[in-house]
FIGU-132617 format. One record per residue: x, y, z of N, C-alpha, C in turn. Coordinates in steps of 0.1 Angstrom, whole numbers, plus 2048, in hexadecimal, padded with zeros to 3 digits. Example, Ala and Ser with C-alpha at 12.3 -4.5 7.8 and 13.67 -1.06 7.14 Angstrom:
8847C784E87B7D384E8847DF84E8807EA8478897F584788180084F
END
This chain:
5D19E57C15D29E07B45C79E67AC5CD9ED7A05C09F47965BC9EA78F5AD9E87895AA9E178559F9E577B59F9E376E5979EB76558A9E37635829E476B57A9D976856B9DC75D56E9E77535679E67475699DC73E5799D474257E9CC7385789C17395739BE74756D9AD74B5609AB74755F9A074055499D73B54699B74553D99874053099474653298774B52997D75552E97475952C96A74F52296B74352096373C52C96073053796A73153D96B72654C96572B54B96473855A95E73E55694E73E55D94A73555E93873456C93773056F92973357E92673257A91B72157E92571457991C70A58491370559391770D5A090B7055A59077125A68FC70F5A98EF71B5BA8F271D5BF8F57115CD8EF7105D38FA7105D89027195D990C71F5E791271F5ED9217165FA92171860492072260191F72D60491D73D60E90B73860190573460A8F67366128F172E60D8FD71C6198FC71162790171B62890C72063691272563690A72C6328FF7366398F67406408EA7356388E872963C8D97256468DF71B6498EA7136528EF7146608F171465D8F772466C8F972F6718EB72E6668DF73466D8D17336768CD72966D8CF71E6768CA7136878CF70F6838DD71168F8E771369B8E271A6968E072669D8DA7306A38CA72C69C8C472A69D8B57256AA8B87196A98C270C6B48C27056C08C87086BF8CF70F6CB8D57156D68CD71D6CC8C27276D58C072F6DC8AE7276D48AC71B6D789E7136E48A77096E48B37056EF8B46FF6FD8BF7096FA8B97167038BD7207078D171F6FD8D571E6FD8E371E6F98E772D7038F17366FB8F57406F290273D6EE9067496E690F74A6EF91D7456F992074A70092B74A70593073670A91E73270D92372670492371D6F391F7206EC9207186E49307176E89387246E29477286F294B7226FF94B71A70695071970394F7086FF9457056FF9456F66F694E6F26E694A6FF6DE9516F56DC9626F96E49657006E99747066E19737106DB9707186CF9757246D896D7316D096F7386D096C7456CE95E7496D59587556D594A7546C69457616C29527676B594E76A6A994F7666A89567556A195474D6A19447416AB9447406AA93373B6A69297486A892C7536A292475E68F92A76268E93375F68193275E67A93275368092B74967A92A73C67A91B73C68391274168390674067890474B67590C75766890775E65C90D75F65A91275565091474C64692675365192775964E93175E64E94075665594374D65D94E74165594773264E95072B64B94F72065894F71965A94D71066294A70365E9506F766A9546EC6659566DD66894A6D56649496CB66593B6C067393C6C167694A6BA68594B6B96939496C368F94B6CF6979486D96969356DC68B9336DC68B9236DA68F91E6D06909266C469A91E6B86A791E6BB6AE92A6C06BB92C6C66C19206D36B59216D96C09166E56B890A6DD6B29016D36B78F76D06C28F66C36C19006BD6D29016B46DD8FE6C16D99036CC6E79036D36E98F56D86DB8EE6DA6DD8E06DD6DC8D36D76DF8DA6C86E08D06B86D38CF6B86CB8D26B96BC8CB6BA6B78D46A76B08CD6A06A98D36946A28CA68C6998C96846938C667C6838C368067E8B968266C8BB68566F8BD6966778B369A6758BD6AD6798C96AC6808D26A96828DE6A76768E56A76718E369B6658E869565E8E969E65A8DA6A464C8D76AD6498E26BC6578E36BD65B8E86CB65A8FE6C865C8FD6BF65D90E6B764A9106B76439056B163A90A6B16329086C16369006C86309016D963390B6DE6429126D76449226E06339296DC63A9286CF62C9346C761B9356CD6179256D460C9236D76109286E661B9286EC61992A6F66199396FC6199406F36199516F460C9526EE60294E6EE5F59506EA5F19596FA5E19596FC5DF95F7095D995470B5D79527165CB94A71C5BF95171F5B194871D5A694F7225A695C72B5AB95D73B5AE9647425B49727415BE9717345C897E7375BD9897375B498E7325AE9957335AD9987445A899074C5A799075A5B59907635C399275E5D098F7615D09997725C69A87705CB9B377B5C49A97865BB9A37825B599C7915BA9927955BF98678B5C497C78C5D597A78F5DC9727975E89717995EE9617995F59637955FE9597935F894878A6009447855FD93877A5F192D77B5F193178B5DF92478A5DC9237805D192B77B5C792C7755CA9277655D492A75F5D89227525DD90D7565DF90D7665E49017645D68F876A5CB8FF76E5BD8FB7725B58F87645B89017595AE90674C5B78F37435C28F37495C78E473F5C98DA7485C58D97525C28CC75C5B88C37555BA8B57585B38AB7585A88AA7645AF8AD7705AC8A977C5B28AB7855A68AF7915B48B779B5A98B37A85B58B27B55B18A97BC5B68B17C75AD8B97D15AE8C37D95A78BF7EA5AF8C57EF5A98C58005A88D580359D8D38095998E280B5978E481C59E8F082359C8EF8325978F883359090783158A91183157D91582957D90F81A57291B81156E91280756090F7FD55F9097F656A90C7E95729037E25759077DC57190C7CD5799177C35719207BC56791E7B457090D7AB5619077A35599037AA5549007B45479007B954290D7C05479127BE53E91D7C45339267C052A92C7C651F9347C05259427BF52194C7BC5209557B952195D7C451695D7D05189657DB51F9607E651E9537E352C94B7EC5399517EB5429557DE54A9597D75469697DB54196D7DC54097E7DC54497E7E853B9777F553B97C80254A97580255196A80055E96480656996E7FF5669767F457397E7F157498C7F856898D7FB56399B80356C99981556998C81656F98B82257C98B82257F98681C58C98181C59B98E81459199981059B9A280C58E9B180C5919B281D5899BE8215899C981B5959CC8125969DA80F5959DA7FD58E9D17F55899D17E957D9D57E657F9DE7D95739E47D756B9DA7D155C9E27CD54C9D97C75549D47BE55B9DD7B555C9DB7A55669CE7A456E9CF7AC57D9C57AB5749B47B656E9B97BE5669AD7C055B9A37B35569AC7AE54C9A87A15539A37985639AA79256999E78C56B99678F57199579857B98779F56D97F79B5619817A45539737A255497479655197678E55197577F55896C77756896F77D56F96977657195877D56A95A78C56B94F79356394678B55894A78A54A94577E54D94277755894477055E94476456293975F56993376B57492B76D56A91876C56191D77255790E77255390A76755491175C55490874D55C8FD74D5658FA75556A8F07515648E675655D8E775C5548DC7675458D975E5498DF7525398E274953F8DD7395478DD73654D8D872B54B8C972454E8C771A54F8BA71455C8B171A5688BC71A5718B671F5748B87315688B17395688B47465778B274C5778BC7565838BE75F57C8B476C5838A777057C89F77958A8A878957A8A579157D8AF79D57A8AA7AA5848A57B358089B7BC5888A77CC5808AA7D35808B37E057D8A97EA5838AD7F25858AA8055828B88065778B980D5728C78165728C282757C8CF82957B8CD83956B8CD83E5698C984A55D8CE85055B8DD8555678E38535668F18585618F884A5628F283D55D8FA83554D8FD8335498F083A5378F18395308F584853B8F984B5308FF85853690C85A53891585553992685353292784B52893484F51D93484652794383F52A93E83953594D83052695382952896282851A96982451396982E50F95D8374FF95E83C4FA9518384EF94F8424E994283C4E69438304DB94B82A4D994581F4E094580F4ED9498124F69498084FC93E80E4FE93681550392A81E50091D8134F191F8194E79178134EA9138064EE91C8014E49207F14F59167E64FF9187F65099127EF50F9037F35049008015058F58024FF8E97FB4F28F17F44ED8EB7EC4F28E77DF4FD8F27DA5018F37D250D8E37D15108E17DC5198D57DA5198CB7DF5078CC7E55028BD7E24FF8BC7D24F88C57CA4FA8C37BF5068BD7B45108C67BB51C8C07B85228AF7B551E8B07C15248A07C851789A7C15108987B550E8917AC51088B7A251789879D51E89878B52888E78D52888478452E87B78453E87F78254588F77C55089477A55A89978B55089A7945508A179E54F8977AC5598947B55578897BB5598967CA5508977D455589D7E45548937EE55D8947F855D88E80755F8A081155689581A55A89D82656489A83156A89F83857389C8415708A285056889C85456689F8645678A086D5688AB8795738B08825728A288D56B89C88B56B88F89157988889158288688258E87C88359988288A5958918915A18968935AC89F88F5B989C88E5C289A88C5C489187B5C889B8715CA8928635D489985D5D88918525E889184C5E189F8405D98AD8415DA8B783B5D98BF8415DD8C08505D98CF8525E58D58555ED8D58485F78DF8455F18E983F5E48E78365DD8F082F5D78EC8215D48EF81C5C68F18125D08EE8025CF8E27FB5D88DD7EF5D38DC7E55D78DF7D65D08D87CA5DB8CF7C25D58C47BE5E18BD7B35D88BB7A65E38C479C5DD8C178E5E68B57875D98AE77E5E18A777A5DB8A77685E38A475E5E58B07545E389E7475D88A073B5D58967375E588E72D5EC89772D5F889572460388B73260988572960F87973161F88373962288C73262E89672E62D8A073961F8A473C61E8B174561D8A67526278A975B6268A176A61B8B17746178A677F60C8AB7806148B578F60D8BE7926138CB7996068CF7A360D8CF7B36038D07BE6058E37BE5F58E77C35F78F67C45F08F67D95FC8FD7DD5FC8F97EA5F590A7F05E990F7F35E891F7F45EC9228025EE9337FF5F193A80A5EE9478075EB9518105E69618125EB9638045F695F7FE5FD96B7F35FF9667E65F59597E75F39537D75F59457DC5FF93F7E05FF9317DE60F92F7D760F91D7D96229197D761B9107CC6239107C36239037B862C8FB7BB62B8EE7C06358E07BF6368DB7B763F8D97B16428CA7A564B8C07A76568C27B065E8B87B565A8AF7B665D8A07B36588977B365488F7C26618917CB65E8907DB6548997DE6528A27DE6478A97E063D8A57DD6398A77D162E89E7C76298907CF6318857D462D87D7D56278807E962C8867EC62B8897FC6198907F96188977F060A89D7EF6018917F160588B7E55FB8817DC5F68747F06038717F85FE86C8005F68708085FC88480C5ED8878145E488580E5E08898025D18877FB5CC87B7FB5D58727FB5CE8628005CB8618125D18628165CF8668295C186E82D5C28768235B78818285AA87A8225A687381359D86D80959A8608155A585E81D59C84C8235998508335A085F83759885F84358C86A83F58286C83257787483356B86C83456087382E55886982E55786682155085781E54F85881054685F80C54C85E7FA5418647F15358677F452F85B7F451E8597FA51E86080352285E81051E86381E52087381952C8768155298878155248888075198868035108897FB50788C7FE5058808084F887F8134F788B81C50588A82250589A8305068A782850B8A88185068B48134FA8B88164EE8AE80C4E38AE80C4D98B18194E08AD8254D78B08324DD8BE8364EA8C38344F08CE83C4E98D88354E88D68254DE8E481D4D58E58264CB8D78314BD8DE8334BB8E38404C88DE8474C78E08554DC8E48594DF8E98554EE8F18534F18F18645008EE8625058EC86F5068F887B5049008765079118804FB9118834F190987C4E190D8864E19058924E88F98904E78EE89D4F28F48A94FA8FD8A45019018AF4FC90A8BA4FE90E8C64FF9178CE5029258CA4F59308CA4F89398C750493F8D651094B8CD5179528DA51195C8E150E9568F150C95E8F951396D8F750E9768FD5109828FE51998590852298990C52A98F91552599292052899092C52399693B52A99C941
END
């Protein structure tokens, strides 16, 4: 992947300054799209026949997946009687929604829609089984875990990515806080990723964390065993508008799956309750932050013998 990275700013210049993000205009959008079409009994096929395109472009326009023109969204609501101030309203959500978001500049490094539906979250409510996740992360936490984790990236394409990772924690710094509630495995705090003292430097980092009244962590300890997440590592946003339903981001090696089904949705929402009452609480892992910064769990271990 080429990556121009003259384009990327300094770290101090990557902030997320609009909440409301064209990512969640094109989801609220599609909805609506969707909502008139199927109230004035139009299918899919005759609404991609009217408006000459393709009938899996009106289906990823209705899920918010396909940008849109004003003009094309004037067309399929002519097709669906629709006109006068909803018309209107809906022409100009195309128009905002073809704006860029903060990011596009950063697009060669970044993939797929997170990041516009993270920049217009309320609140997002994640279990982590491997790595601190990115808003909390430091700097050389984030260098060494992307270094590991994609051996064959150069300095330059590593320095954006932290940057833009840095970037991303404005929202954790804003007037309009993004409230941020994590389950961290216990496997996350005892790899000293980097080395101890980039370990340290980040375990400290989220005992700090686990203060801010916006920012709520538990720990989850290899103690309970057996628990209803270890399918893998989830986030659920949930979006301050009553209209935007809220959408779990489930990852894997090659980006991650967006869920919105409502069975789905709700099967998340119970592991995240399963996983939230077998951790510790709040307190307590505030507390074991606070002592693991000074005495970190890989020192109490057994160094590995050498081979014989």
């Amino acid at each position: 992947m080429s990556t121009d990275v003259t384009l990327i700013p300094k770290p101090a210049e990557v902030t997320v300054t609009e909440r409301r993000s064209p990512t969640i205009r094109r989801r609220r959008l599609g909805a609506e799209l969707r909502r008139h079409r199927e109230a004035a009994g139009v299918t899919i096929d005759v609404a991609a026949f009217r408006l000459e395109c393709s009938a899996s472009k009106i289906s990823r326009i209705e899920t918010g997946h396909n940008s849109v023109t004003p003009r094309d969204v004037a067309s399929l609501l002519a097709i669906y009687g629709i006109n006068g101030v909803v018309a209107d309203e809906l022409v100009e959500i195309a128009r905002q929604a073809r704006q860029k978001g903060w990011w596009h500049p950063y697009s060669a490094i970044l993939t797929g829609a997170y990041v516009g539906l993270e920049a217009a979250a309320s609140s997002i409510r994640a279990y982590e089984q491997q790595v601190v996740p990115g808003l909390l992360q430091t700097d050389d936490y984030a260098r060494a875990m992307i270094r590991a984790a994609r051996p064959n990236i150069t300095v330059d394409e590593v320095e954006a990515r932290v940057r833009v990772r840095l970037g991303r924690q404005s929202l954790l710094r804003q007037d309009d806080l993004l409230n941020l509630w994590v389950v961290l495995d216990e496997a996350v705090v005892s790899r000293p990723v980097g080395g101890d003292a980039v370990m340290r430097s980040q375990l400290q980092r989220l005992s700090q964390a686990a203060e801010r009244p916006n920012i709520t962590l538990q720990l989850l300890p290899f103690s309970v065993g057996g628990h209803a997440g270890m399918d893998g590592s989830f986030a659920i946003l949930r979006f301050p508008e009553p209209g935007d339903p809220d959408v779990v981001y489930a990852e894997n090696a090659t980006g991650g799956l967006f869920i919105e089904k409502s069975d789905e949705m709700d099967k998340y929402q119970d592991i995240f309750r399963h996983i939230r009452a077998a951790a510790l609480s709040p307190d307590e892992s505030a507390a074991q932050l606070a002592e693991l910064a000074k005495e970190p769990l890989w020192n109490l271990r057994p160094k590995d013998s050498a081979s014989t």
